[in-house]
N, C-alpha and C positions, 0 to 999 in steps of 0.2 A: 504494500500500500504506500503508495505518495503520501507526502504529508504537504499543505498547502504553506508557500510560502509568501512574506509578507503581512504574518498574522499580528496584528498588536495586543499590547498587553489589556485596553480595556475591549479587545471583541474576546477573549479568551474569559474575559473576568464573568462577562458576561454569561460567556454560555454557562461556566460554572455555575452561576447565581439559579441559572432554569437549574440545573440539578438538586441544587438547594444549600446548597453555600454561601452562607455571609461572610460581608466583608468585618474582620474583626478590628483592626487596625494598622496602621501605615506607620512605618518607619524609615523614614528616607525614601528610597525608591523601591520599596518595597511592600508587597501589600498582603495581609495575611488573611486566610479566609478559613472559616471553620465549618465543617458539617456536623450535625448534633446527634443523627438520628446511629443505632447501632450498625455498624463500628463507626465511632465516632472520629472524623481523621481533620488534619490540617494542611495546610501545603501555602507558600507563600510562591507569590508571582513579582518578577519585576518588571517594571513601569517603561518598559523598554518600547520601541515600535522601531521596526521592527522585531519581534522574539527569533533570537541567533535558534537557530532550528532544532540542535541540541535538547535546547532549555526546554521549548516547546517541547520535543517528543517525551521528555523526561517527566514534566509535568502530565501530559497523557499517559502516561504508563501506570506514573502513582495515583492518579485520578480513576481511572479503570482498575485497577488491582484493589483498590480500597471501597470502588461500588459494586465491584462483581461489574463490567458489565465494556463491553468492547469499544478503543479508540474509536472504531468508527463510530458508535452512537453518538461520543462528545465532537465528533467533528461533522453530524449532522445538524448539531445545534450552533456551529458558527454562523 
């Protein structure tokens, strides 16, 4: 799978929000977002635009490994 490049850090914040992630607080360039429901997990994002592709795929990996549930659904919600 491709991964789409170009993405910024608030269309990424975004999609995670539809999953149900709030944003908990910012520190510098960095933005930290919580999900509450069980397993409750965290993941912070930086405020980057573009996200170096890296970061991006790394953040989708821990994003999917921590809801059960495949990259591709979070990159249908971009």
């Amino acid at each position: 799978m491709k991964l789409p490049r170009g993405v910024s850090a608030e269309r990424l914040i975004r999609a995670l929000e539809r999953l149900g992630y709030t944003v908990i607080r910012q520190k510098g360039s960095h933005i930290r977002l919580f999900h509450e429901t069980a397993p409750s997990h965290s993941i912070s994002v930086p405020l980057h635009d573009p996200l170096k592709i890296g970061t991006f795929h790394g953040i989708l990996v821990e994003v999917a490994q921590a809801q059960s549930i495949s990259i591709q659904d979070i990159l249908n919600l971009l």
